[in-house]
N, C-alpha and C positions, 0 to 999 in steps of 0.2 A: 511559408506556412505560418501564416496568422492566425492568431486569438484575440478576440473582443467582443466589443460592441461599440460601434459608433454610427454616426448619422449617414443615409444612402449616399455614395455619390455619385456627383453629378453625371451625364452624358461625356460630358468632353473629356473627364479626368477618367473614364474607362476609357477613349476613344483614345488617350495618350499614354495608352499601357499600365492606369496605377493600380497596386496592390491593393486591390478591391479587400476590406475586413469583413469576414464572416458576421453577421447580425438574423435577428429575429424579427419579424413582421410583428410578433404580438407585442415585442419588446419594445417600438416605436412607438412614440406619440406624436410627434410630429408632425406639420404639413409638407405634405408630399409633395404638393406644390408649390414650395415656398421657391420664391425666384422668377417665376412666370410677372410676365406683365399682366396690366389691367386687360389690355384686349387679349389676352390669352396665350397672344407670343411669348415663350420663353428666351429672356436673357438670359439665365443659364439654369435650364429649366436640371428638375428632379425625375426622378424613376418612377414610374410607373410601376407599381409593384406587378401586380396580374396581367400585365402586357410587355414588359419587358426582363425583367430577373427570372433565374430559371427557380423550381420547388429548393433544388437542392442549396441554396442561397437564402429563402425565407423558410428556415424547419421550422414546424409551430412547436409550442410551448407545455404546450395541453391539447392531451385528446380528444378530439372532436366531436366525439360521441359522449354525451352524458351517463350514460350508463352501460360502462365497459361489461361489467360484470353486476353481479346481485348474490347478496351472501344472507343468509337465514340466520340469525344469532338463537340459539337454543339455550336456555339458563336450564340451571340445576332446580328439580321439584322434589321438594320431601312432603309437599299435602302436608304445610303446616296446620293454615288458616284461611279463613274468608272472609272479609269485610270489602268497606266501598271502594276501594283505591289504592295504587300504590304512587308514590310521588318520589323521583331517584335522580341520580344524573348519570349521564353517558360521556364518554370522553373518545375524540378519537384520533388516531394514534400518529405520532410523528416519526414512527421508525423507516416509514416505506414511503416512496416518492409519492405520495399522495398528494393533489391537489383538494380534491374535497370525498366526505362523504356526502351521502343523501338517504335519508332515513325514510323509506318508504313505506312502511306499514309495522303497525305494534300489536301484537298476536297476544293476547288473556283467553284465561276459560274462566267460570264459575257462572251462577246464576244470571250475570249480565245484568240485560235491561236498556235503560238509557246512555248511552256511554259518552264520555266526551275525551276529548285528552285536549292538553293544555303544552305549549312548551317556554321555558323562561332560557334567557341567555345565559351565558358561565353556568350557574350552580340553580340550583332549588333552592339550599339553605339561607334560611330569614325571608323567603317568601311563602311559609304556609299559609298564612292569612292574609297576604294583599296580594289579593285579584289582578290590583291592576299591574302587576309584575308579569302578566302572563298572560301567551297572547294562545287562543283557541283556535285548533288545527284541527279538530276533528268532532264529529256529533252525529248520532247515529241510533238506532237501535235495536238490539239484539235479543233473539231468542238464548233460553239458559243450554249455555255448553258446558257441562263438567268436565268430559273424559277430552274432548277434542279441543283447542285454542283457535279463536276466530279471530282471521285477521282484521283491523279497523285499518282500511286504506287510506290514506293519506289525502286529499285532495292537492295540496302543495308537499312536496316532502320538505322535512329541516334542511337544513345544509350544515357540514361540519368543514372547517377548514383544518389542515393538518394540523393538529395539539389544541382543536377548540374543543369547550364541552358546553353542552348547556341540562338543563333542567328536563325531564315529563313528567307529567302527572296524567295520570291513568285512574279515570273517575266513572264509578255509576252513579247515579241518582234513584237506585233502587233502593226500598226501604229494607231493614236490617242488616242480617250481616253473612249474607253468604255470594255477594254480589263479584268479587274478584276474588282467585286465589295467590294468597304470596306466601312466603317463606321466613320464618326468623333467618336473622345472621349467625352463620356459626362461625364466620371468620375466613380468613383467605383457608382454599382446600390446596392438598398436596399436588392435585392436579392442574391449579392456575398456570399460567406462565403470564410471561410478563408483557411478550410480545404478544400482539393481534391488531387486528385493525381497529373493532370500537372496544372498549369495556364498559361494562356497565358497573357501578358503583352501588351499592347499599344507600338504603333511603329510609321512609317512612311509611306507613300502613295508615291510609285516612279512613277514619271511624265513623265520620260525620255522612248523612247520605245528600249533603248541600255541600256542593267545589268549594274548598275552603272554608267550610265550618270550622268551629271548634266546641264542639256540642256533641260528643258521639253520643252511640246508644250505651256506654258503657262512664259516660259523663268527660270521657275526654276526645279532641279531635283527632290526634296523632300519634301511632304508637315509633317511636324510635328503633334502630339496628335490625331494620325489616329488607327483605332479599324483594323485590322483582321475580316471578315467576312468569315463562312464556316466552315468546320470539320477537325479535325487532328482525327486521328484513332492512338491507341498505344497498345501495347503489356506488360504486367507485369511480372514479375520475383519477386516471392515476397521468402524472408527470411523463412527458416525454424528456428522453435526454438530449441536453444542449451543452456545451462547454462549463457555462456559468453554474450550472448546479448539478453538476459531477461527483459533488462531497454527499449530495442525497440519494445514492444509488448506492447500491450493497458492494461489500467486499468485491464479491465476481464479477461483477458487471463492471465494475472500473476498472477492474486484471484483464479483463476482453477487450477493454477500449484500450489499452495501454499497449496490449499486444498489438492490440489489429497494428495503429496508429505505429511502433515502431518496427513492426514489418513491411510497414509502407516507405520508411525510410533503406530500407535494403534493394539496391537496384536488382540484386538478382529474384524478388520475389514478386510473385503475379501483380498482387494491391501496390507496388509500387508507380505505375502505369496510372493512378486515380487520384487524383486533388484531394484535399482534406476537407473537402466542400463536400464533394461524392460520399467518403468516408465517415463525416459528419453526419450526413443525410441516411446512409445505411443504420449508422447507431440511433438515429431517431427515431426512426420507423421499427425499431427492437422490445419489445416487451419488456419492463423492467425485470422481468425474473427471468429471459430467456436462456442466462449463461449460469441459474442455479439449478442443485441436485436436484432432480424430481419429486424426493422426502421435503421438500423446503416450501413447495409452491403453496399457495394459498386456499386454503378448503373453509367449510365451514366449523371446524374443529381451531381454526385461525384467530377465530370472534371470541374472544374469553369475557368469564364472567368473575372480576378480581375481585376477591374480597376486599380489600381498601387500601387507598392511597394515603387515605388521613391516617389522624392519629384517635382509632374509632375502639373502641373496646374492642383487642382478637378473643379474650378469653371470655365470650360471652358463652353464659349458662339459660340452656331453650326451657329446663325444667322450672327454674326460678323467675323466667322474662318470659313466661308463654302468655298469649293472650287470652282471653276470658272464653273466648269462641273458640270450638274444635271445630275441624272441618269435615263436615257434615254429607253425604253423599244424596238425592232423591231424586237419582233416576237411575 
């Protein structure tokens, strides 16, 4: 019973009984053919992968399907404010085997209009005013929604790799100020938790109704410790389990692998009859949450909205930092 990872081998060294090491096909870079002759004969040719090795020999890595699942992220609305924009950061989360997210659609209501969003790498902050920080994912335009959020679908979604974040900026080009609705910060609520898959972070409120102005209708371009209101919708890519990244699976799921795997080792029990290649291949084909409580699984109550990682004012006051614009209803 081996563990690793090294290079296929050969034809002759399985053909003389060697203890073939379990490896990954996505894990390889390699030429598969290295050893063949010029005219094609092998001197001591290499594996074939998809005509010779069986599935349970190359498990993949990553789920094959791009978007296993799709989660709605709903933020918290207290109908602070309206003006042109919000501009925040997202981060997403490295607690769960995650290979990536995919940020498919970002859902706002208010008067609308022209809309665009923008996304920057790592963070927003220090790129309110340079454009060229920021590359334009989306352009559109929308009739006014107060009561309902419309989603702006993505043409390309973001990608987020496990613990990346980057920047959105969520912009109308409508004139005044009732064009998006967002939120003061009141701080992390009682309700956060820490875990989820993305978080969305506290941002800015753009005043200006030109992408990176700084000219509002109220003589400034960005108001500071402003909330994101609305949906972001994302797409999961979650990690298959392979030996090598064992440590990024939850408590259970490594207690399941631990058990199967040493009831394999007891001749009197059924799984003892099956190679650790077989056994290997069953835990791959496993859902990372299959051996948690039912209360643990992943909902959209999973997607939190933290009030801050930084070191952002928590005791902010809405009566003393409110914005110059109530939000205003006409329809």
């Amino acid at each position: 019973r081996i563990l690793g990872s090294v290079s296929p081998p050969t034809l002759h060294e399985i053909g003389r009984g060697m203890a073939v090491t379990l490896w990954s096909d996505d894990d390889y870079d390699g030429d598969l053919d290295a050893g063949a002759d010029s005219d094609g004969m092998a001197g001591e040719p290499r594996i074939a992968l998809d005509d010779f090795l069986p599935a349970v020999l190359r498990r993949p890595v990553f789920a094959n399907h791009i978007m296993h699942e799709s989660i709605t992220v709903e933020t918290t609305d207290f109908e602070d404010h309206t003006f042109c924009g919000m501009m925040f950061d997202v981060r997403c989360t490295d607690e769960y085997p995650i290979e990536r997210l995919d940020i498919i659609s970002v859902a706002v209501r208010g008067a609308l209009g022209p809309m665009t969003v923008y996304m920057a790498p790592n963070t927003f902050r220090g790129k309110a005013n340079n454009k060229d920080a920021w590359t334009l994912v989306y352009e559109g335009d929308h009739e006014r929604s107060h009561r309902r959020f419309v989603p702006l679908q993505l043409p390309t979604p973001i990608h987020l790799a496990a613990g990346e974040s980057c920047g959105i900026f969520v912009h109308s080009a409508r004139p005044g100020d009732s064009a998006v609705v967002y939120d003061n910060f009141r701080g992390a609520r009682p309700g956060d938790r820490e875990r989820g898959l993305l978080t969305i972070l506290p941002g800015m409120a753009a005043l200006d109704c030109r992408p990176f102005g700084n000219t509002g209708l109220w003589g400034e371009g960005f108001r500071d410790r402003r909330e994101f209101v609305g949906e972001i919708e994302v797409g999961v890519r979650w990690r298959l389990w392979n030996p090598e990244c064992h440590d990024a699976f939850s408590v259970s799921f490594r207690r399941a692998a631990r058990c199967l795997l040493l009831c394999a080792t007891r001749q009197d029990c059924i799984v003892h009859a099956l190679s650790d290649a077989v056994l290997f291949y069953v835990l791959n084909m496993c859902r990372w949450d299959w051996f948690e409580p039912p209360a643990s699984e992943i909902t959209d109550e999973d997607v939190i909205v933290q009030g801050t990682t930084d070191n952002l004012m928590n005791d902010f006051d809405s009566e003393e930092d409110s914005d110059a614009s109530p939000l205003l209803w006409d329809d």
